[in-house]
N, C-alpha and C positions, 0 to 999 in steps of 0.2 A: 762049776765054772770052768769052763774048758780051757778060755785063752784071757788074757788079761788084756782091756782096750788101753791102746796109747793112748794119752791125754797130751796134747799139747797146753802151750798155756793158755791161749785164746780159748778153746774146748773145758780148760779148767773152770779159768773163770763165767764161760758161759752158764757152764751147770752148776757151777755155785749163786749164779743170779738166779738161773732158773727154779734154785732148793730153796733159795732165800724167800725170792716172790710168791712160789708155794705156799711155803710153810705160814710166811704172812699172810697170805688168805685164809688157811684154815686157822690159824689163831685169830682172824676176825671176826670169822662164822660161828668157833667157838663161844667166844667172847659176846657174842650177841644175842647167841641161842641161852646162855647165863643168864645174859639181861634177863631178855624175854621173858624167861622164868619168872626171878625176883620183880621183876617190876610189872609184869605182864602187857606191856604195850611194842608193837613193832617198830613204831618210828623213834621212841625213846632208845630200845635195846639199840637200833643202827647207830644211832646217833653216839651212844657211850662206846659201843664197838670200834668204830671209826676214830672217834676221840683218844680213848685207852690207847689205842695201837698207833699213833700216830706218837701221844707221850713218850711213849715206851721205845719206839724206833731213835727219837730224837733222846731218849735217853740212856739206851747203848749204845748210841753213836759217840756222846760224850764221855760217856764211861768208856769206852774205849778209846778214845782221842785221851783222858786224865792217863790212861794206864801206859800211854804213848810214851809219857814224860817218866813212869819207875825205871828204873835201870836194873831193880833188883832182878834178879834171877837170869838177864839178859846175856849173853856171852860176850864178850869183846870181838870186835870183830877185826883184827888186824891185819 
């Protein structure tokens, strides 16, 4: 790695939605090709895929809105 790219913060958080929406694709393909397997039908596996991964988003979403609220470990910010 020769030079180090400047990230501004716009630039940040773009490529962090872009790793995000990634990564959520491929854990849906995963997750379906899982199915697939176990259950052996396409429209089922999509379906629990789709499902799973929607749970799961609305479920660290929350979990990390609850962790919003610890103050443990947090610095003070004075």
């Amino acid at each position: 790695m020769s030079s180090l790219i400047s990230r501004t913060p716009l630039h940040a958080r773009k490529r962090a939605l872009a790793k995000t929406l990634c990564y959520r694709a491929l854990m849906v393909a995963i997750t379906v090709l899982v199915a697939w397997v176990v259950v052996g039908d396409v429209s089922d596996a999509v379906n629990i895929g789709l499902v799973a991964n929607v749970v799961k988003t609305i479920t660290y979403y929350s979990y990390e809105r609850l962790w919003d609220r610890v103050s443990w470990g947090v610095a003070d910010r004075a």
